[in-house]
C-alpha positions in Angstrom: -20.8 8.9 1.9 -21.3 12.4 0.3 -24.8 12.5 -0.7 -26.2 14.9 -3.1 -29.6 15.7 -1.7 -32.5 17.0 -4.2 -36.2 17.9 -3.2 -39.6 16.4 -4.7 -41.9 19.1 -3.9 -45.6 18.1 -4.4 -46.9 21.6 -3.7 -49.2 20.3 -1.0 -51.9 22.4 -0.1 -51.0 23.4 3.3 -54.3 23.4 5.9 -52.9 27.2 6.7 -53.2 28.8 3.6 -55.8 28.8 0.3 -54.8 26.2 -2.3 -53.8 29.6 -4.7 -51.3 30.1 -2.2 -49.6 26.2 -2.9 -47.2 27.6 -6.2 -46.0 30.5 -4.4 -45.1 28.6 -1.5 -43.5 26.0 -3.6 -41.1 29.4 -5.0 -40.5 30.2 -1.6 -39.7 26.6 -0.6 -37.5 26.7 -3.7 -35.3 29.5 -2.8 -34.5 28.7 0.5 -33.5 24.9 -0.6 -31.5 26.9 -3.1 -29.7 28.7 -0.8 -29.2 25.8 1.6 -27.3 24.0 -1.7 -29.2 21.1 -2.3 -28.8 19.9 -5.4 -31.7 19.7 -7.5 -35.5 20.9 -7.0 -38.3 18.5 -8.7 -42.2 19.7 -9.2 -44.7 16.9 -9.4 -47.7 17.0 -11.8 -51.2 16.2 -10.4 -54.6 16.7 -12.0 -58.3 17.0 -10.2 -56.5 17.1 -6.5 -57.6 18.7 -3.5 -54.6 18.2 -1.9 -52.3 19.0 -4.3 -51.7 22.1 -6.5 -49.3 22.2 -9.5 -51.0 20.6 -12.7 -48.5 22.4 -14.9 -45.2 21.5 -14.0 -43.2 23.2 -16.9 -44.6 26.5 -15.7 -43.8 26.4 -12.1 -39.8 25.1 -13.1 -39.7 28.3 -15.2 -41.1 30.2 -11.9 -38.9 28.3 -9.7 -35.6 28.8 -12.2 -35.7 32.4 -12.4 -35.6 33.3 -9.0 -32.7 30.3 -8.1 -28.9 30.4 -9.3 -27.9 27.0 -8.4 -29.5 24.0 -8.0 -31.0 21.8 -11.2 -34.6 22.5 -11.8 -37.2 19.9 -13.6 -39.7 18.2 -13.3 -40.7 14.8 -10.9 -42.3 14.6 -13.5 -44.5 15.4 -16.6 -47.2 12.5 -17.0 -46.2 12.0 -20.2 -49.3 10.1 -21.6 -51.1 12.9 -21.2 -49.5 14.8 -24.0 -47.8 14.8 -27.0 -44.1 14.1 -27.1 -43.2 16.9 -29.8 -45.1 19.5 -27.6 -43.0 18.6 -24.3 -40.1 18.1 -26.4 -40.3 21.9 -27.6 -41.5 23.3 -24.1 -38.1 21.5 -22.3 -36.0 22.8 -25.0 -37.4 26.3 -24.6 -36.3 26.2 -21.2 -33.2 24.4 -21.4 -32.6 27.2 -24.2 -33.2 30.0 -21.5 -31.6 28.3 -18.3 -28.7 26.3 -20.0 -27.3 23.2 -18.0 -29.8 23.6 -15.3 -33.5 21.4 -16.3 -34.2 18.3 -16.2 -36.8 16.5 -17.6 -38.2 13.8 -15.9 -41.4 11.7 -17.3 -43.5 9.2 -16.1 -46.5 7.1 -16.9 -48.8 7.5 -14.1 -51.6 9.7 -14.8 -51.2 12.0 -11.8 -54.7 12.2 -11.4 -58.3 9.8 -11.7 -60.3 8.8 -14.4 -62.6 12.2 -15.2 -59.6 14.2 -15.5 -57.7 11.7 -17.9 -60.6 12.0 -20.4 -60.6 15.6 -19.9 -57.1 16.1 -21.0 -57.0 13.3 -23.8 -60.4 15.3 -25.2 -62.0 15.6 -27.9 -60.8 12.1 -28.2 -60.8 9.5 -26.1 -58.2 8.4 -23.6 -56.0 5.8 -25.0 -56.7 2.1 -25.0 -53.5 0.7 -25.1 -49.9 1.7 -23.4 -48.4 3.6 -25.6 -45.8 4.9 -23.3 -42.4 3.3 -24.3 -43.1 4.6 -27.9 -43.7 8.2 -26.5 -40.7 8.2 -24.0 -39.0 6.9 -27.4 -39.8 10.1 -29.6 -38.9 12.5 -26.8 -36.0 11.7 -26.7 -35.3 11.2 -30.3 -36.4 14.9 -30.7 -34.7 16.0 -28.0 -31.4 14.1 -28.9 -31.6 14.4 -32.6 -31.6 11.2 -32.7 -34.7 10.0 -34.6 -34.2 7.5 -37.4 -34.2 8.5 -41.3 -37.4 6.1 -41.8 -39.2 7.9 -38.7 -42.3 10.0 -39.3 -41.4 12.8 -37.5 -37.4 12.5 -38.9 -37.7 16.6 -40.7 -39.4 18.1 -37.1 -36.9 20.0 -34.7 -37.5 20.9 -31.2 -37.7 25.0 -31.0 -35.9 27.4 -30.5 -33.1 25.5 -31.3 -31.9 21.6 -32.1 -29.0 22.0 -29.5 -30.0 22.9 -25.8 -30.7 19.4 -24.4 -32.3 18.8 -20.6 -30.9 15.6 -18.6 -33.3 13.1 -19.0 -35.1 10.9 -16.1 -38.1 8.4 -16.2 -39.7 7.9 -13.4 -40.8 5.1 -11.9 -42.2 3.2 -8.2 -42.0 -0.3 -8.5 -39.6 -1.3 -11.7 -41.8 -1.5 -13.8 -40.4 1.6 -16.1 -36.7 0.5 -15.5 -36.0 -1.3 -18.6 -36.7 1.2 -20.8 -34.8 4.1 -19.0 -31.7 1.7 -19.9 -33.0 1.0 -23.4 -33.2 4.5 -23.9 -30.3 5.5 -21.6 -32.2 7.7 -19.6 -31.7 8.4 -15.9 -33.6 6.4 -13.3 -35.6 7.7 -10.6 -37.7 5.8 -8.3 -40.0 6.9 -6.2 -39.8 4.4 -2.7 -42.1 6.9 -1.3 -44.8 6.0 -3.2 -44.5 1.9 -2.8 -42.1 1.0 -0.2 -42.7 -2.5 -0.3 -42.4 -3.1 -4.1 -39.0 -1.0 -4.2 -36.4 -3.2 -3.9 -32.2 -2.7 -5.3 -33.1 -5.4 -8.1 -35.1 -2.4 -9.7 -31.8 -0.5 -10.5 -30.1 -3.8 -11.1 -32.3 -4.3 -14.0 -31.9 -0.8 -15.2 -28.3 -0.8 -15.6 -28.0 -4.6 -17.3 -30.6 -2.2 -20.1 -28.4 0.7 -20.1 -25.2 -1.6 -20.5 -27.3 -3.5 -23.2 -28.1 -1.0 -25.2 -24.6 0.6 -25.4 -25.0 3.4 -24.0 -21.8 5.2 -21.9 -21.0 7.3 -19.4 -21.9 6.7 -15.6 -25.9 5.7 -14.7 -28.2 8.5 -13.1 -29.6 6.8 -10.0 -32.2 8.8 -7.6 -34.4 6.7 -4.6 -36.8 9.4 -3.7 -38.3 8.6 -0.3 -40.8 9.9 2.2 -38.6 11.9 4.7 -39.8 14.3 7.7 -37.3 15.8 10.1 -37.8 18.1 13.2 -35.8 18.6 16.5 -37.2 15.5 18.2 -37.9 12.3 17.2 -41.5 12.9 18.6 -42.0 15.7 17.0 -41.2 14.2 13.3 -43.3 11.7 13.5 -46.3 14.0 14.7 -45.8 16.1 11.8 -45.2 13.2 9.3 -48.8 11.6 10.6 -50.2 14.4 8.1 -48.6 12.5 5.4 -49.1 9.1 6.6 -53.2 9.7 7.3 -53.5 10.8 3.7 -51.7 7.6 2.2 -54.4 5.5 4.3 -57.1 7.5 3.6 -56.4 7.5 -0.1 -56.4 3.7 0.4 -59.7 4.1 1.8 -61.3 6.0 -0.6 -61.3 8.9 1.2 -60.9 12.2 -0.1 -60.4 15.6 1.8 -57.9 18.5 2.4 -54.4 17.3 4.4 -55.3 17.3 8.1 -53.7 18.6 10.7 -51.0 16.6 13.1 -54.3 17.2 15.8 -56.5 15.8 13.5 -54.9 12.7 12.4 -54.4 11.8 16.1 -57.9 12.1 16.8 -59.4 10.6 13.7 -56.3 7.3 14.6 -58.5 6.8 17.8 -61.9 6.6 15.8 -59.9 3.7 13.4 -60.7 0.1 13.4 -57.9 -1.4 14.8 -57.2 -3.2 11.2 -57.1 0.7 9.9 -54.5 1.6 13.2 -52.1 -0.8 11.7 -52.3 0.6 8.1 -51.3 3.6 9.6 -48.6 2.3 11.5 -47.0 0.6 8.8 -47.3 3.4 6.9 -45.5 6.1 9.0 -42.8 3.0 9.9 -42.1 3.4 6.3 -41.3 7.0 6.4 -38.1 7.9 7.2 -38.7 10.3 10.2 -36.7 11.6 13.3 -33.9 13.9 14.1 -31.4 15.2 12.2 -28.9 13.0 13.0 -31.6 10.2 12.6 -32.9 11.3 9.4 -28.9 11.5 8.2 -28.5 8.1 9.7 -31.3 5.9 7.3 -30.8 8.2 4.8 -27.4 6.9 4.5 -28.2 3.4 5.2 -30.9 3.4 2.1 -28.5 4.9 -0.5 -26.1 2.2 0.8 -28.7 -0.4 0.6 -29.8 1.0 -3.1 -26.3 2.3 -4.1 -27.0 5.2 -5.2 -25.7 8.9 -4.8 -28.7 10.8 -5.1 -31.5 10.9 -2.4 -34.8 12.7 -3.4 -36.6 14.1 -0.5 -40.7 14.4 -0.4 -42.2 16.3 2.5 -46.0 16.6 2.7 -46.9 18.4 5.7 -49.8 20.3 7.2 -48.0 24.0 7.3 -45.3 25.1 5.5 -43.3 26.1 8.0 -43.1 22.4 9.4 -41.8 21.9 5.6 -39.0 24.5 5.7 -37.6 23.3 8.8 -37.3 19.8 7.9 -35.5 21.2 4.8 -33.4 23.0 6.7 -32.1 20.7 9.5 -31.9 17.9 7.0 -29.4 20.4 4.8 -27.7 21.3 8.0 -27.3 17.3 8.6 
């Protein structure tokens, strides 16, 4: 199966560098995925994180596209609930307008972040009561397609610079909840197994293409599994690093908040764990799909099979970036 690979980059803070140093090395992870010809390069969105460092995704993919040639550059994705759709609408055209045929705009309706810093951006009101998020995902892509009905209120706006330059759309999603309206609104589907293993299933993209066919809308269905992947020259090795990852799923579950920890660290706060807490762990690196290249190739083909789908997304959270890189590279290589 030929696979087109694309990275989910997080910009983790890495425990070897300053959190100002997290966007740079996002670039620099950029470039070198670039060059290794993966297909597309995805920034997350994340609010009030200590472990996480890109709250602005539209200006890092403007960062990120000016120093690449080739891959697809967008974003995995703007929290779109957050914000208004006319003002993401015109910031995606600006930079479909200056990169043509290269962003992507992906949305989703997590808020990336907790409660203090949802008020914070929905100030000086207050953060909405009710889900309003299938009629925003609705106008953004009216806008952006010109596609808004006569009778709409917003029929006479257009999307600057220009009512032409169009990014793919995505909507995100991590347990198919989101799916039916990416087909309604014949959007691609992305969904995110790294986030909730257990609640992804194939049904999710099932459903999504009985709303696209539904609906009308032609052409071939944009399908991406995004998962949780960490490769390195030995098996061992992977799923040392990958702990890093792993401890802060469990810890997150635990209410636990702190910088990523070293591969070290996580083995010697695993021997402090209830045994109850060990398991959590377990499970949660057993999730991951971790190992050697020719491992890491291995499931990797076996889930797009499973999930029949073309398009893996690849997240790797580590401690350094240079444990990062490489698993970029040797999976590229794979």
């Amino acid at each position: 199966m030929n696979l087109k690979l694309t990275v989910v980059d997080q910009s983790p803070v890495h425990g070897t560098s300053p959190a100002m140093q997290a966007p740079s090395d996002s670039i620099q992870l950029a470039k070198t995925c670039d060059e290794l010809g993966y297909y597309r390069y995805w920034v997350a969105e994340h609010h009030n994180s200590i472990q996480f460092a890109n709250p602005c995704p539209e200006i890092l993919i403007a960062a990120i596209a000016a120093q690449t040639r080739n891959m697809r550059i967008g974003s995995g994705g703007v929290m779109l609930t957050h914000y208004s759709s006319y003002k993401v609408a015109e910031v995606f055209r600006m930079l479909a307008s200056l990169y043509p045929d290269r962003i992507d705009l992906g949305i989703g309706r997590a808020p990336g972040g907790n409660l203090l810093s949802t008020a914070a951006l929905a100030a000086p009101h207050g953060p909405s009561a009710g889900d309003h998020f299938p009629r925003q995902a609705a106008d953004l892509v009216g806008l952006l397609r010109n596609e808004l009905a006569s009778e709409h209120p917003y029929y006479e706006l257009r999307a600057l610079p220009d009512n032409q330059p169009c990014p793919q759309l995505w909507m995100l999603g991590s347990g198919g909840g989101s799916s039916s309206l990416a087909g309604q609104l014949g959007m691609g589907l992305a969904v995110a197994r790294f986030i909730a293993p257990q609640a992804c299933s194939p049904e999710i993209f099932d459903n999504y293409e009985a709303h696209l066919r539904e609906a009308g809308h032609e052409g071939k269905a944009q399908k991406m599994l995004a998962i949780a992947c960490v490769c390195a020259e030995t098996e061992a090795q992977a799923k040392l690093i990958a702990g890093t990852a792993a401890w802060r799923k469990v810890a997150t579950q635990l209410g636990v908040k702190e910088p990523l920890k070293s591969p070290e660290e996580v083995q010697d706060a695993y021997r402090r764990l209830a045994p109850s807490h060990q398991n959590l762990f377990d499970e949660t690196l057993h999730s991951m799909t971790t190992g050697t290249p020719e491992q890491c190739r291995e499931k990797i083909q076996q889930l797009a099979s499973q999930f029949a789908v073309e398009e893996i997304g690849l997240v790797a959270v580590t401690h350094s970036l240079d444990d990062r890189l490489n698993s970029y590279r040797l999976l590229a290589n794979a």
